[in-house]
C-alpha positions as CSV (number, residue, x, y, z in Angstrom):
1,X,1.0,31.6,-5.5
2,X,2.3,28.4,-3.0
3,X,-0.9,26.0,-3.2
4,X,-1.3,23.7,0.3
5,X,-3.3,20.6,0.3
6,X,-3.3,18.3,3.6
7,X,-3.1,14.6,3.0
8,X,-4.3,12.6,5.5
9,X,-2.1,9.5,4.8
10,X,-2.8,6.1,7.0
11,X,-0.9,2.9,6.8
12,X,-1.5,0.5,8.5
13,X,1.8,0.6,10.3
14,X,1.7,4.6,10.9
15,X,-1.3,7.6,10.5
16,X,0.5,10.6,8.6
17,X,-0.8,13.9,7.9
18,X,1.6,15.7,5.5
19,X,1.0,19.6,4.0
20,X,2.4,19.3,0.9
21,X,2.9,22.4,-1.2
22,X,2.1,21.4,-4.7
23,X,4.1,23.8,-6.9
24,X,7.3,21.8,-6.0
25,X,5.9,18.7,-4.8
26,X,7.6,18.5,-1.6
27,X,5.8,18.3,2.1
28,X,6.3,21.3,4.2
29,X,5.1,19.9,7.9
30,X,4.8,15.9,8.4
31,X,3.2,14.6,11.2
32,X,2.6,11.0,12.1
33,X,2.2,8.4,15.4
34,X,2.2,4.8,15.5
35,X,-1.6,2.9,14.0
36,X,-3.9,1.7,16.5
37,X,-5.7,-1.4,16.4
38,X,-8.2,-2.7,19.1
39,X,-8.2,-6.1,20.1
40,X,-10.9,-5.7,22.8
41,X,-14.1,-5.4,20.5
42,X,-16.1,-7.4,18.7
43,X,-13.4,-8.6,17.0
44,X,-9.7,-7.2,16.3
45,X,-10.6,-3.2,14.3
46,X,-9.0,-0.3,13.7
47,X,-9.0,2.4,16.2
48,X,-11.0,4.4,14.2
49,X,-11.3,7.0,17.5
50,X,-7.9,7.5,18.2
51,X,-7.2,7.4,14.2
52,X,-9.6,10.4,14.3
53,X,-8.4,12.3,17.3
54,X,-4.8,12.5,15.8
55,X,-6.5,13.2,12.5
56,X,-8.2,16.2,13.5
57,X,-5.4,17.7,15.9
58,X,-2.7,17.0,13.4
59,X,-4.8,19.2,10.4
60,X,-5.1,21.6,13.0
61,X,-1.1,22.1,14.1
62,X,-0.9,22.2,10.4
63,X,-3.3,24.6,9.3
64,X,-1.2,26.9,12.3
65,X,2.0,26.4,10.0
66,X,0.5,27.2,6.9
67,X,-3.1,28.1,5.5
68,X,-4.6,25.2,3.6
69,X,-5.4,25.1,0.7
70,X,-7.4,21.9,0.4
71,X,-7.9,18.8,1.7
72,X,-7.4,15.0,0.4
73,X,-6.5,11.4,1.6
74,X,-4.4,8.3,0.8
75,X,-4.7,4.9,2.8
76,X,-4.2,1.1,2.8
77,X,-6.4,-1.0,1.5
78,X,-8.4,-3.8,2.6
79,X,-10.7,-1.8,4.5
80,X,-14.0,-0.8,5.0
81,X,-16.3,1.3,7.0
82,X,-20.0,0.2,7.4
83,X,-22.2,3.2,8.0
84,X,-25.8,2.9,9.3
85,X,-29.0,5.6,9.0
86,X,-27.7,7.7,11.4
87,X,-24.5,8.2,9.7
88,X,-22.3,6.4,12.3
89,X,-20.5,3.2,11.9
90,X,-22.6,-0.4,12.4
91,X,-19.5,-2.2,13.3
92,X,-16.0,-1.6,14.0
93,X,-13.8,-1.3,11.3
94,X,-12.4,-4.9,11.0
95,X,-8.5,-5.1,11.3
96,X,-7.6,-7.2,7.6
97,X,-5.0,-9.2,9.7
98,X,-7.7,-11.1,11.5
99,X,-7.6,-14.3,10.5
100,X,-10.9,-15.5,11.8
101,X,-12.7,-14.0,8.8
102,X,-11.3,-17.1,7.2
103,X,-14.1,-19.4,9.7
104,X,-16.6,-18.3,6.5
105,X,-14.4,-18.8,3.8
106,X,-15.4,-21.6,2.2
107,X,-19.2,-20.7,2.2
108,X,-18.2,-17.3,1.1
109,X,-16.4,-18.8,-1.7
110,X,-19.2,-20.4,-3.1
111,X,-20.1,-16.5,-4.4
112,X,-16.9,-15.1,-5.0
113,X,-17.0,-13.9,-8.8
114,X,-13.3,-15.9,-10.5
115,X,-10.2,-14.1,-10.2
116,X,-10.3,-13.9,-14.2
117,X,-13.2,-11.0,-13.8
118,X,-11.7,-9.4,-10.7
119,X,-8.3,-9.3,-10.9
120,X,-8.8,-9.8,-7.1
121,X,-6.7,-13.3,-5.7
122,X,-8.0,-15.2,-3.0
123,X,-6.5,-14.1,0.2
124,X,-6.3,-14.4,3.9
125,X,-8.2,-13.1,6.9
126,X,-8.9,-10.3,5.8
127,X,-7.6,-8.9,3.0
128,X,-10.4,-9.4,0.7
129,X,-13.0,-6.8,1.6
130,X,-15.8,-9.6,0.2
131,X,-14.8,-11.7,2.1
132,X,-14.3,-9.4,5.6
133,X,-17.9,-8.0,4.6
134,X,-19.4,-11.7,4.5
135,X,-17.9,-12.9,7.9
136,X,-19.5,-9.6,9.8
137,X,-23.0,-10.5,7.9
138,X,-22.6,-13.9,8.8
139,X,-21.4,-13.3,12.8
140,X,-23.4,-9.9,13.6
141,X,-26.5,-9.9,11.4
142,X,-28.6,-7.8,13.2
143,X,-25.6,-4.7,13.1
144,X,-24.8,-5.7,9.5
145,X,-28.4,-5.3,8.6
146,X,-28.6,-1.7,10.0
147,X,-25.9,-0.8,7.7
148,X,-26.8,1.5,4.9
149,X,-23.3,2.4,3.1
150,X,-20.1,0.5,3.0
151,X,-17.2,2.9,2.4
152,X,-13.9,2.2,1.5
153,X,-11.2,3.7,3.4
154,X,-10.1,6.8,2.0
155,X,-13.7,7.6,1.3
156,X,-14.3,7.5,5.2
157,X,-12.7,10.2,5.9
158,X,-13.6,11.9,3.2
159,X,-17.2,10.9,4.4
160,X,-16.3,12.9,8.0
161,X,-14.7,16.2,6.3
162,X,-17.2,17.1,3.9
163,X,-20.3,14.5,4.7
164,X,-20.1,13.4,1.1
165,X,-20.5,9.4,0.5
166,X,-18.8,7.9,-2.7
167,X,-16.5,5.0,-3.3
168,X,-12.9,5.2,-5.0
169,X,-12.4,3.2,-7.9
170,X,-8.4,2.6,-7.0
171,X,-9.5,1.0,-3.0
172,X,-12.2,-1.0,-4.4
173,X,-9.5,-2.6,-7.3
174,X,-7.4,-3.5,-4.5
175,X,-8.1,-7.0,-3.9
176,X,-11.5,-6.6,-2.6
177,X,-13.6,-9.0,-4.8
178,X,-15.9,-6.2,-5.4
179,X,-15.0,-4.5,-8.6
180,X,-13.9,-5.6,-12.2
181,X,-11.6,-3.4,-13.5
182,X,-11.4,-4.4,-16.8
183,X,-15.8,-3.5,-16.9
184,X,-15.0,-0.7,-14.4
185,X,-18.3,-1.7,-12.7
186,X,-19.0,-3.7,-9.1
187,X,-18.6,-7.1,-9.4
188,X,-21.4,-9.8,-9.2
189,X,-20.6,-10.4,-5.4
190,X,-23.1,-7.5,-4.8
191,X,-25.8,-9.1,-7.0
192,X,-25.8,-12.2,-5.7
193,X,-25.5,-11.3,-1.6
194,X,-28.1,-8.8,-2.7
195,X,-25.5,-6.0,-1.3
196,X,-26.1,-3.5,-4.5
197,X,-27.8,-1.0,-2.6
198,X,-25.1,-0.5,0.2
199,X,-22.2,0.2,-2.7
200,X,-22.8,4.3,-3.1
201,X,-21.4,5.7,-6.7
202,X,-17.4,5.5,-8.1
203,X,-15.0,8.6,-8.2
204,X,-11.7,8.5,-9.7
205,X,-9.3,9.9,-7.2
206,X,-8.4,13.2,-7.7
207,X,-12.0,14.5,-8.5
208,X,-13.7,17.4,-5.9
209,X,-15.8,15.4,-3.5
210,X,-17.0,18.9,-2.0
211,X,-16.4,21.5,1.0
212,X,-16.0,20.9,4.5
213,X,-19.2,20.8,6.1
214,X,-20.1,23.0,8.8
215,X,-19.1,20.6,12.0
216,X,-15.6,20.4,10.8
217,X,-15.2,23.6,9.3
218,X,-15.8,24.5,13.3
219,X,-13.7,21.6,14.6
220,X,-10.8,22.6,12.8
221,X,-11.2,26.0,12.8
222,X,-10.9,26.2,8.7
223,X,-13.3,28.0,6.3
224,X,-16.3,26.5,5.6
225,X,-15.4,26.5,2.0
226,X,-12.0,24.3,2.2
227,X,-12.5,21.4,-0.8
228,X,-12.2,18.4,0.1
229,X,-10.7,15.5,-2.8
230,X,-11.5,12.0,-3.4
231,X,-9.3,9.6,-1.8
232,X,-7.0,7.1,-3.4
233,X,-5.0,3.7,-2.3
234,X,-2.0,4.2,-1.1
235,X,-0.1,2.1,-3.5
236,X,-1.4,3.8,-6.8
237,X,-0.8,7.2,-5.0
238,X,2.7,6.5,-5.2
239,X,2.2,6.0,-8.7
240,X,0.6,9.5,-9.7
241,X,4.2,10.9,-10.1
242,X,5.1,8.6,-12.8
243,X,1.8,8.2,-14.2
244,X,2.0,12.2,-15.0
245,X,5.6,12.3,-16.1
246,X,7.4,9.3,-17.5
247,X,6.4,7.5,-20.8
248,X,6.0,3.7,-20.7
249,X,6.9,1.4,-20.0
250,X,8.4,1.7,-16.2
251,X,7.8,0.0,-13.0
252,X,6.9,1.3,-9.4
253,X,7.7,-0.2,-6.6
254,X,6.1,1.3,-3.5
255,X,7.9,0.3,-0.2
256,X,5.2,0.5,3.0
257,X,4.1,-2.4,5.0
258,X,3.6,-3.7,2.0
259,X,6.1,-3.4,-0.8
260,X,3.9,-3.5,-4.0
261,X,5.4,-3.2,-7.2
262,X,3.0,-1.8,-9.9
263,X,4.0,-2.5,-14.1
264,X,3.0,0.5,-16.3
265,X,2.4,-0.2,-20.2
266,X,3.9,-3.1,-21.6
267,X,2.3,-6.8,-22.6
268,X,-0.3,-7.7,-20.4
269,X,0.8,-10.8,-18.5
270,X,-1.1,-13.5,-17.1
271,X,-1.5,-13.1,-13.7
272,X,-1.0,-16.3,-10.9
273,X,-3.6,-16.1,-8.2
274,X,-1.7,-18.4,-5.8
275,X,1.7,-16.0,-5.9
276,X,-0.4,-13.0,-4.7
277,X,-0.6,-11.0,-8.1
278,X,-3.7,-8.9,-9.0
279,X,-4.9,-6.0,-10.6
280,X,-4.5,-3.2,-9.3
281,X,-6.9,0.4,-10.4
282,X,-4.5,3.1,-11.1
283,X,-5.7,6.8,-10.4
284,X,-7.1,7.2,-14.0
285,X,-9.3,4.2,-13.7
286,X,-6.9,1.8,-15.8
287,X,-5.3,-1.9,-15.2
288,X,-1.8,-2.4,-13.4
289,X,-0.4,-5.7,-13.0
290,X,0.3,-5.7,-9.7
291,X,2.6,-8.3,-7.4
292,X,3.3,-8.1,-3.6
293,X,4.4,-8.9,-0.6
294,X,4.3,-7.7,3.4
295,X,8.3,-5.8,3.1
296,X,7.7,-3.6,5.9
297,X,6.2,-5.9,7.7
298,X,9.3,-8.5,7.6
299,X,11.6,-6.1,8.1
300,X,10.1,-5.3,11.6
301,X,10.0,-8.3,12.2
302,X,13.9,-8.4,12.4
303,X,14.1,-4.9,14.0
304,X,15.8,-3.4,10.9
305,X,15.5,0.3,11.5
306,X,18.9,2.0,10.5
307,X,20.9,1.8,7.4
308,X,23.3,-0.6,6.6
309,X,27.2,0.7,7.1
310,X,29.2,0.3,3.7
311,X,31.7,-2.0,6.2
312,X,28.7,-4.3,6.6
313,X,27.8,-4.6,2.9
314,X,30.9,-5.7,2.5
315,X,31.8,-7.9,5.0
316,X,28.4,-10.1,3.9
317,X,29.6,-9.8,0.3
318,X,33.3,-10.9,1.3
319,X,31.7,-14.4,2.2
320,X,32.7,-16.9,0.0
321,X,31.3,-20.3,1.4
322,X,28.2,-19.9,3.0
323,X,27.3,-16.4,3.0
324,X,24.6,-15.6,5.5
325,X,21.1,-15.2,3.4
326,X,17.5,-15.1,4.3
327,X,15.0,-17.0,2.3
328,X,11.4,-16.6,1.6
329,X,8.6,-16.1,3.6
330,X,8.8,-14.4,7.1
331,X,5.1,-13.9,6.9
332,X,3.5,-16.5,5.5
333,X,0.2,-17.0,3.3
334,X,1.4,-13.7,1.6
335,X,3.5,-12.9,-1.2
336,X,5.0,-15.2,-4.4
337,X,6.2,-18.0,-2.0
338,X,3.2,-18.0,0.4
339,X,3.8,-21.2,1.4
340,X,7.4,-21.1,2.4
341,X,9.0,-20.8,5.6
342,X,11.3,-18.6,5.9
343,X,15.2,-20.1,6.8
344,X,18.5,-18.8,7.2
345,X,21.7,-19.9,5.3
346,X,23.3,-19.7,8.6
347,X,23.1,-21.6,11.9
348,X,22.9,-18.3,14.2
349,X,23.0,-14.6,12.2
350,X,21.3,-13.5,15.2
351,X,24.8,-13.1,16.7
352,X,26.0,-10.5,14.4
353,X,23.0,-8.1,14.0
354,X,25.3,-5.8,11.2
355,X,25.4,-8.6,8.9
356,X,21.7,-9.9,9.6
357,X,20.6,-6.2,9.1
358,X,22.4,-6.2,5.4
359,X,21.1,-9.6,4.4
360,X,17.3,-8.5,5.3
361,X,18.2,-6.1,3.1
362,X,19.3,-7.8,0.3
363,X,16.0,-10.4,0.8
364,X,13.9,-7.4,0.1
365,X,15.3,-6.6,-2.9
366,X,15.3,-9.5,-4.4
367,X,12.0,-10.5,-3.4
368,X,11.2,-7.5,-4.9
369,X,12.6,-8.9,-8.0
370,X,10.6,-12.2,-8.0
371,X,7.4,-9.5,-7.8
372,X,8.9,-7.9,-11.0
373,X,8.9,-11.3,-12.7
374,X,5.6,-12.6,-11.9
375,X,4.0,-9.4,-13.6
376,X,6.3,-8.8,-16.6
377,X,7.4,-5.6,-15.3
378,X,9.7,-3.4,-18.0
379,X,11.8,-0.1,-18.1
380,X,13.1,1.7,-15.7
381,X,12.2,1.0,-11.7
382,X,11.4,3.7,-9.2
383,X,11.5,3.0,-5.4
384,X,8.9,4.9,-3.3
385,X,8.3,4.9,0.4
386,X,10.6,4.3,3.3
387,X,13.2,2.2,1.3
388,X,13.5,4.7,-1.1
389,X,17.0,6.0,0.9
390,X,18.1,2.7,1.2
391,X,21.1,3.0,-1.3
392,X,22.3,-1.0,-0.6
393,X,18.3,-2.3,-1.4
394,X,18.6,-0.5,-4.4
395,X,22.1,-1.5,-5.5
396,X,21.0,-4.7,-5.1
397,X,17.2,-4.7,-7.2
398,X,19.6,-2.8,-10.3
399,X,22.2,-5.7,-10.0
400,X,19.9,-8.8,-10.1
401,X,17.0,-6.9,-12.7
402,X,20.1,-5.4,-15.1
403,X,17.9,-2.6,-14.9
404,X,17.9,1.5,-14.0
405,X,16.7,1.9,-10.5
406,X,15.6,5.4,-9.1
407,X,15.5,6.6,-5.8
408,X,12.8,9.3,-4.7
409,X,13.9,12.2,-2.6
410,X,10.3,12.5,-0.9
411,X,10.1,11.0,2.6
412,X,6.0,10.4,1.6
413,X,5.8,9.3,-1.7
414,X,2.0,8.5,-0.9
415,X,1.6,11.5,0.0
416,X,2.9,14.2,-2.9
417,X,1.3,11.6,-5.2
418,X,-2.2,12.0,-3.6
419,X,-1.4,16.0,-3.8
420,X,-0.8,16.0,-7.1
421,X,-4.3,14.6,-8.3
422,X,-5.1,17.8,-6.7
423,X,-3.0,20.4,-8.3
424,X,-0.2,19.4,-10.5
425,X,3.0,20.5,-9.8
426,X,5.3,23.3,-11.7
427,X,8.2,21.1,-10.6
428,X,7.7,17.4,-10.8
429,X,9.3,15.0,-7.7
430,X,12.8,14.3,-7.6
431,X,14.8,11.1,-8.5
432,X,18.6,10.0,-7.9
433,X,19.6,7.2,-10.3
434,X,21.6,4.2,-8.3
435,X,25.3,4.3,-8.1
436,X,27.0,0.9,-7.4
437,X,30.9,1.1,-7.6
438,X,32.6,-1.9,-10.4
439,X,34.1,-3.2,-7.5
440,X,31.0,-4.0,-5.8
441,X,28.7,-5.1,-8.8
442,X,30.3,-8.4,-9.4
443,X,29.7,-9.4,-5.8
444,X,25.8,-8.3,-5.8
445,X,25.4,-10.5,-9.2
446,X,27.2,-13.8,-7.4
447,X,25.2,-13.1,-4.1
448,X,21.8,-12.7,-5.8
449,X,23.1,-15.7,-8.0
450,X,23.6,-17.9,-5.1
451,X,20.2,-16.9,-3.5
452,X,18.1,-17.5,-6.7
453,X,20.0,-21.3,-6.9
454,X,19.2,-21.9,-3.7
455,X,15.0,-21.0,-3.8
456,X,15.6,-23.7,-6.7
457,X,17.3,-26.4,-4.6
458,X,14.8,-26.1,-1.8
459,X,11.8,-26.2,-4.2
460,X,10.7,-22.9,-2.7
């Protein structure tokens, strides 16, 4: 019998809601509209009301499609919900990309535990959950104080389908400054800001949470007795695939906003705070060397939206003298050159948007690569996410790692993976190894060649 489990899947780019029927792991219905942020609040947040509304009307335009089964989420990280007595939130839902939480930094850093016990590099605005939690204590006590529960993410919504309050173990080991993998416990932040009673107990993701409760059994006009799962990062969701089916060691790379690349088994390395490396908490409570930086986020930034044309690929690959590259970082503060600005090879690529498009491309892949390195990342690579079809950014990342690289067939990698913690799958997701034609190879190796000399020369 099909089993159906909604995932309610929420970058920070785009809010998904996906049915995906488990037995294959494939989605059936995918729905999804463009993340809100308001900038007109107390400070830049989340639309947490409009999140909702399309939330709720996309679960039930699904549930029309197809009965479900169950219910589950999958979101970003680097956020958190503060929820008072009344079970409402205190504050809005701070936007990580604020950079004004950094206005409390260096008092805030006088408790942040080391990087040594959290895995959990010093980042900014936003992005470390300590730190977002001190600047709203510090600006708006008086709402701070009525707070009773800080939830992460995922476990917000989870919160609103079946009224149940935990924390996921795989959101709060994402940079947050509030967990220590390695102990599996909250870290000493919460001791010493005297925040232990608003932390509320750890699930693994994957594990029942409970049933829909009565007001949104009614809202969505679903039985009363729909179970609702424990929610997981988005990252490690795209792991849960490979986590249940390939021996180690491999290596992940999810492709969102974010492209995160994730190193299963091998040595453990030793991790550089400053080149935006952590720990990461995969979905069975465990370590993964982790390394990052915002992809998505550059790519948009230079209106990439189609694929490259095979005439383009080689046209850039054709240049001889001073082929047209992009070097590190668009967004800065991020990544494993978070101090560079990011230059172009060329005087104006802006003219010829085919050949710009391709070496964006080719940037992302081989940034990807610098990820790989910082983390000691071994075996064979799988690409999850939006640049999983991308046939040129893989060619490229199996060229300059001299490694297998696999492409997933899924359009929501996040997605399946979060189903699967639910019910596993008779028929495990599909992958398509990389083809790159002889012809083509030796021109990858020398342009990836020339990039990595040149991050040399200019001391990036």
């Amino acid at each position: 019998m099909a089993h159906h489990v909604a995932v309610i899947d929420l970058g920070k780019t785009n809010s998904k809601v996906a049915l995906v029927e488990t037995t294959t792991a494939t989605e059936v219905t995918v729905i999804k509209q463009t993340a809100a942020v308001v900038e007109t609040s107390l400070y830049p947040s989340l639309d947490h009301e409009a999140i909702e509304a399309f939330v709720f009307d996309a679960l039930i335009e699904i549930s029309k499609v197809q009965p479900i089964n169950a219910v589950t989420v999958t979101t970003h990280g680097a956020t958190a919900a503060l929820i008072d007595k009344s079970g409402k939130l205190a504050l809005p839902v701070l936007d990580y990309e604020f950079l004004g939480v950094d206005d409390t930094r260096q008092e805030y850093n006088q408790h942040r535990p080391p990087f040594e016990r959290t895995g959990s590099p010093a980042l900014p605005g936003g992005l470390n959950i300590g730190a977002q939690l001190f600047w709203q204590y510090s600006n708006y006590p008086e709402q701070f104080a009525e707070t009773c529960t800080v939830l992460t993410w995922p476990q917000y919504w989870v919160y609103l389908l079946s009224g149940q309050m935990h924390n996921d173990v795989t959101s709060l080991g994402c940079h947050t400054d509030l967990y220590e993998p390695q102990h599996q416990q909250y870290s000493t932040l919460l001791e010493r800001l005297n925040w232990q009673s608003l932390m509320p107990p750890t699930r693994r993701s994957g594990e029942l949470c409970g049933t829909l409760t009565t007001a949104a059994a009614a809202r969505l006009k679903l039985p009363v007795q729909t179970p609702v799962f424990t929610g997981i990062h988005d990252s490690n969701a795209s792991l849960v695939p490979h986590l249940v089916s390939q021996p180690s060691p491999f290596t992940v790379v999810s492709t969102g906003t974010w492209f995160i690349v994730m190193a299963v088994g091998g040595e453990a390395p030793t991790l550089d705070e400053s080149r935006d490396t952590l720990l990461n908490v995969n979905a069975h409570g465990e370590c993964v060397p982790s390394a990052r930086f915002m992809g998505g986020r550059e790519r948009d930034y230079f209106e990439i939206s189609e694929s490259n044309s095979e005439d383009a690929i080689d046209s850039l690959l054709n240049q001889t003298d001073r082929p047209t590259m992009l070097l590190p970082s668009v967004v800065p503060g991020t990544g494993p050159f978070p101090n560079a600005e990011f230059k172009w090879t060329t005087d104006s690529p802006d003219n010829d948007q085919s050949l710009r498009s391709c070496a964006v491309t080719f940037y992302l892949a081989l940034m990807t690569y610098e990820c790989m390195q910082l983390i000691d990342s071994d075996g064979p690579i799988y690409i999850e996410g939006p640049l999983a079809q991308d046939i040129h950014f893989a060619q490229m990342l199996s060229v300059v790692s001299n490694r297998q690289v696999n492409m997933s067939l899924s359009t929501t990698g996040t997605s399946v993976g979060a189903a699967m913690l639910v019910k596993a799958p008779a028929e495990l997701p599909k992958y398509k190894p990389v083809d790159i034609p002889d012809a083509r190879r030796e021109k990858l190796k020398h342009y990836a060649q020339t990039w990595q000399n040149l991050l040399q020369s200019h001391a990036i």
